[in-house]
Structures are given as structure tokens and as C-alpha cells.
MOPAC internal coordinates of N, CA, C and O (Angstrom, degrees):
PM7 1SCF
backbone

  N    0.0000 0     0.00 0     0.00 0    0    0    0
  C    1.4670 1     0.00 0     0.00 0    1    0    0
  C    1.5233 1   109.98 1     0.00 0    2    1    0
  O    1.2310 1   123.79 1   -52.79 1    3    2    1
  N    1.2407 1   110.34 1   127.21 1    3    2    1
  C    1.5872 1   123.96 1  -171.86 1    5    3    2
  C    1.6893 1    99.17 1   -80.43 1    6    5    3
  O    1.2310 1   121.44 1   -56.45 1    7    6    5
  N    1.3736 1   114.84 1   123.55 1    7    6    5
  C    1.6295 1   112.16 1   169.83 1    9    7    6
  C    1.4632 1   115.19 1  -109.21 1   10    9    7
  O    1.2310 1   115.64 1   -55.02 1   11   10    9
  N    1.1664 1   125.88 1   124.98 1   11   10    9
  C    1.8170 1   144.55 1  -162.94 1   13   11   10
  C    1.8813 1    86.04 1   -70.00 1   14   13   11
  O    1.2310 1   126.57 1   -60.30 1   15   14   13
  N    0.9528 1   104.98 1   119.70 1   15   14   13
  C    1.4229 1    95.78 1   140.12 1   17   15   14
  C    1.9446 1   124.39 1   -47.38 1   18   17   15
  O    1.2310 1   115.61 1  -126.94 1   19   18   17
  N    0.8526 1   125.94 1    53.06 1   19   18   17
  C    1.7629 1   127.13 1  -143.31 1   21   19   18
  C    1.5084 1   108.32 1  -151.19 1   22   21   19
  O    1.2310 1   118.16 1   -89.01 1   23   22   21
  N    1.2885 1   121.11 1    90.99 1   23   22   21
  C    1.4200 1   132.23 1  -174.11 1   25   23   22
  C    1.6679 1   122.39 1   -28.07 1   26   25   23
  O    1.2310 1   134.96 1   138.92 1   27   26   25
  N    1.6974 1    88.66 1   -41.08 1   27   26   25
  C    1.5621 1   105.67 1   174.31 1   29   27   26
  C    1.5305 1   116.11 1   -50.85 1   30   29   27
  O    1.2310 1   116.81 1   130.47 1   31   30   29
  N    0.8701 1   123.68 1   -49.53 1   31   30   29
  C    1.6604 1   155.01 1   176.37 1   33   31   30
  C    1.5985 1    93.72 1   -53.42 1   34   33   31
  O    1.2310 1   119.49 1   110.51 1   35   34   33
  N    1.4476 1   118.58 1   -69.49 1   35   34   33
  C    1.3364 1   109.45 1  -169.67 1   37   35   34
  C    1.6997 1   109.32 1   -61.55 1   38   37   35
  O    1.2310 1   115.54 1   133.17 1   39   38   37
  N    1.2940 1   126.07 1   -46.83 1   39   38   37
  C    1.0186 1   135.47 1   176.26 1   41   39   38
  C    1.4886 1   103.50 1   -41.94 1   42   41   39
  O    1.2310 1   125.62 1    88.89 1   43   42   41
  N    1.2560 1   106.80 1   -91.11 1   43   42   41
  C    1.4841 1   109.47 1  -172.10 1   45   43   42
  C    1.3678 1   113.60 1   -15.53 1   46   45   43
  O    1.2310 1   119.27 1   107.32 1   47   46   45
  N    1.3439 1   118.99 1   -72.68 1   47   46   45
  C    1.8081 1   133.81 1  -166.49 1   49   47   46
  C    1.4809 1    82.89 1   -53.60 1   50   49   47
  O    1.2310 1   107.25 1   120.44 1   51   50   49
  N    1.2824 1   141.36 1   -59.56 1   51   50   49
  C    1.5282 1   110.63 1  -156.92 1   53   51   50
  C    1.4284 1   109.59 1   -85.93 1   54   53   51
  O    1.2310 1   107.03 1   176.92 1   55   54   53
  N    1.6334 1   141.76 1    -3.08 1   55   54   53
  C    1.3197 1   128.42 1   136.68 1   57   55   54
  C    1.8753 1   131.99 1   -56.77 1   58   57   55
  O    1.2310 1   129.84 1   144.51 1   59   58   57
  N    1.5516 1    98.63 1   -35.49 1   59   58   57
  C    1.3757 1   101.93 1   164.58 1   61   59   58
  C    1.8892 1   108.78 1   -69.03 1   62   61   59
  O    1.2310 1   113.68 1   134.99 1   63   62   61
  N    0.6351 1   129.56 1   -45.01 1   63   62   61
  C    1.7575 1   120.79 1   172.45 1   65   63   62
  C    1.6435 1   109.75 1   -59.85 1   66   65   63
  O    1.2310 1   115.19 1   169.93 1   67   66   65
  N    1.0285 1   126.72 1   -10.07 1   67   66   65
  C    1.3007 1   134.70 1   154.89 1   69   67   66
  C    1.8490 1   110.41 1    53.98 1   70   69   67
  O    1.2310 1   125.46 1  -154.69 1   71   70   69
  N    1.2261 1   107.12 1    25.31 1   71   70   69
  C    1.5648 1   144.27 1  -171.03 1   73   71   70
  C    1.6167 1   100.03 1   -19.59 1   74   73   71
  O    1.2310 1   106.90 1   -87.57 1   75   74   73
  N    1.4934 1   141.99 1    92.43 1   75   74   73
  C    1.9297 1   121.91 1  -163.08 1   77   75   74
  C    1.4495 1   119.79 1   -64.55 1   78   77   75
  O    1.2310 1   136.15 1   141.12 1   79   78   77
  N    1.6086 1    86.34 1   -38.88 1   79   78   77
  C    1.7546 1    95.94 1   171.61 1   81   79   78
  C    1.4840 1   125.54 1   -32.91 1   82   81   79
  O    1.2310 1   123.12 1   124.79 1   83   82   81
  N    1.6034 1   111.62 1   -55.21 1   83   82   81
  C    1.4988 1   122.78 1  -177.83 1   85   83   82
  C    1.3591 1   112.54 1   -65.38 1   86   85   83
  O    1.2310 1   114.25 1   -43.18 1   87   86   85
  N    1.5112 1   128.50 1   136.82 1   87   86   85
  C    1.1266 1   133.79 1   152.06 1   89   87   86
  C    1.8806 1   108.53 1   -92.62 1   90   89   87
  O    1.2310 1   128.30 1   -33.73 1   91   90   89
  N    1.0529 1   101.63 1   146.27 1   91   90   89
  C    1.3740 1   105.09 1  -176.85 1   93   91   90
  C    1.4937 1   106.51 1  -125.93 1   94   93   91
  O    1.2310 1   124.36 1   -88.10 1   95   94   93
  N    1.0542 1   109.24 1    91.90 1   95   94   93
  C    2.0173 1   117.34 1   156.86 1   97   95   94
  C    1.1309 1   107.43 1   -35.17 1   98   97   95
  O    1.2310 1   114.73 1   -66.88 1   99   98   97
  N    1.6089 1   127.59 1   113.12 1   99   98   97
  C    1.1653 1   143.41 1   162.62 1  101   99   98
  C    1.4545 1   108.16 1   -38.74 1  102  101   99
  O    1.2310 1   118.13 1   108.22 1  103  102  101
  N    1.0926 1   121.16 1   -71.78 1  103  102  101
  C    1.6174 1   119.11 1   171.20 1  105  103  102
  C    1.6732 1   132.23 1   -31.00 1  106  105  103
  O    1.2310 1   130.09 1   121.63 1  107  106  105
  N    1.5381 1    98.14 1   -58.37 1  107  106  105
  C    1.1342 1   108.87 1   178.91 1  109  107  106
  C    1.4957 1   111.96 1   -76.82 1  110  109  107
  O    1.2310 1   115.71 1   173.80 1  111  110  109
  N    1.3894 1   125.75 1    -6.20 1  111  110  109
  C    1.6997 1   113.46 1   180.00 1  113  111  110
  C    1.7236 1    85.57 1  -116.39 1  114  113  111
  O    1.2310 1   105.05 1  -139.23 1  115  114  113
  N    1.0089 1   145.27 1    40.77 1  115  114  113
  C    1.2571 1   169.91 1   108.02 1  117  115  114
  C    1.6258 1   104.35 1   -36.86 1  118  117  115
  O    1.2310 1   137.56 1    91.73 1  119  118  117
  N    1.6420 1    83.58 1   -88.27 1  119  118  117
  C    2.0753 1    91.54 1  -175.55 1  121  119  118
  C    1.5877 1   101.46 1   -49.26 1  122  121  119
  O    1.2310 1   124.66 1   129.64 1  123  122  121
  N    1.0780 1   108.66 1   -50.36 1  123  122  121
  C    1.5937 1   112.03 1  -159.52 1  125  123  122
  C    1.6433 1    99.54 1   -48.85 1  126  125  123
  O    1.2310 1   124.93 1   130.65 1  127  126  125
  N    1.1685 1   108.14 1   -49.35 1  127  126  125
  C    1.4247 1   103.46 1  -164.92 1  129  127  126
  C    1.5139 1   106.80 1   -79.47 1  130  129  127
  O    1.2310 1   116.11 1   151.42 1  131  130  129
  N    1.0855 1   125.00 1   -28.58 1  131  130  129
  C    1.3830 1   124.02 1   161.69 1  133  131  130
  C    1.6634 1   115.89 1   -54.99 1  134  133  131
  O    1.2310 1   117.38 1   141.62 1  135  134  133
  N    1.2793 1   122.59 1   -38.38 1  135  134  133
  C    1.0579 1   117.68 1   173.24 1  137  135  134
  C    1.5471 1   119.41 1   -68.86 1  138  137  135
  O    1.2310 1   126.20 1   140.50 1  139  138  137
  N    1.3720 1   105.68 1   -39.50 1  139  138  137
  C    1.5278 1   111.86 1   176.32 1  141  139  138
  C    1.6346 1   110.31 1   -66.14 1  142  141  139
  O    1.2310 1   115.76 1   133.76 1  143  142  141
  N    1.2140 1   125.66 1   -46.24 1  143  142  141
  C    1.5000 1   127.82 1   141.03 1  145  143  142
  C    1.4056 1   115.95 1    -4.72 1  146  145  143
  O    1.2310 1   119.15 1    89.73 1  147  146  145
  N    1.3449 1   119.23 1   -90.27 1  147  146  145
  C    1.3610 1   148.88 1  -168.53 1  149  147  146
  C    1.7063 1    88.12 1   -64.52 1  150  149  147
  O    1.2310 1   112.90 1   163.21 1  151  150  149
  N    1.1060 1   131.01 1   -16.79 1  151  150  149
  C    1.7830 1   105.28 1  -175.98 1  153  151  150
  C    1.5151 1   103.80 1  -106.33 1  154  153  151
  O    1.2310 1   120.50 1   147.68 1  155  154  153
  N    1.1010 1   116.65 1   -32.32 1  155  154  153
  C    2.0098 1   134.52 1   161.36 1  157  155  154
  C    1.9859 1   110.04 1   -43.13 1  158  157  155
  O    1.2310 1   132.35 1   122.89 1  159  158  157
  N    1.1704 1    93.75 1   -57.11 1  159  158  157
  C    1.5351 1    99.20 1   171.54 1  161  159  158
  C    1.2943 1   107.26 1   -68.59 1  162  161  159
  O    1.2310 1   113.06 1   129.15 1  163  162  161
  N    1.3828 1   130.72 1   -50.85 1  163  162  161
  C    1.5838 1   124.36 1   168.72 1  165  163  162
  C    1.0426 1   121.70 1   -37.60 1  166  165  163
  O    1.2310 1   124.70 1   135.16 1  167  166  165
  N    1.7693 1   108.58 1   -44.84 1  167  166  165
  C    1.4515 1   103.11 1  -170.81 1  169  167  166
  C    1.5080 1   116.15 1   -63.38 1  170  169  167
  O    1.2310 1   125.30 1   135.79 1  171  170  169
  N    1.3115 1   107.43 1   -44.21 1  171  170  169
  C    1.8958 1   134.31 1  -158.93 1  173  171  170
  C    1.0002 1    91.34 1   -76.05 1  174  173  171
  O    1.2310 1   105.83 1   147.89 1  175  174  173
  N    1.5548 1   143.90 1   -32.11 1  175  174  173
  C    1.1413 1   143.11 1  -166.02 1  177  175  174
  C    1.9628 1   102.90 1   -76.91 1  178  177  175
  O    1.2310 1   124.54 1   144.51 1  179  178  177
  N    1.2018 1   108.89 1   -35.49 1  179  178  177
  C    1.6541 1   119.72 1  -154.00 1  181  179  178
  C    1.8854 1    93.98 1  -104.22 1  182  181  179
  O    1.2310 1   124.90 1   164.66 1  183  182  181
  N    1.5264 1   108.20 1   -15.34 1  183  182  181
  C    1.6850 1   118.79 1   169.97 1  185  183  182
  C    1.5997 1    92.83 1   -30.67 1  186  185  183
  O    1.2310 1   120.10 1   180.00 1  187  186  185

């Protein structure tokens, strides 16, 4: 399996592992994913 340098990518796989331990603040995995957003378009943008 090929891994992107690509935030999106990291994100995803650790919502698909669905991890029980973690609680996830709605808010803050909000920003997070907005940020991972905003760094995916950076990347594709600078392709």
C-alpha cells in the first residue's frame, strides 16, 4: 500500500481504525480536519 505524503490519508486510516481509547472533541477533529484539508490542497496545488 502506497502512503501520500497527504494529511488526508493519515487522517482517514486513523478514523478507519476506529481506536476506543480516543475520545475525539467534535470541535477539535473539526480544525484538525480542516487543517488536513488545507495541507492536501497545498500539496496538489504545489504538484
Amino acid at each position: 500500500m502506497i502512503i501520500k505524503s497527504n494529511s488526508v490519508i493519515k487522517v482517514k486510516s486513523n478514523i478507519e481504525e476506529k481506536t476506543p481509547d480516543i475520545i475525539i472533541d467534535p470541535e477539535e477533529a473539526s480544525r484538525v480536519l480542516k487543517e488536513a484539508k488545507e495541507k492536501a490542497e497545498l500539496i496538489i496545488s504545489n504538484a
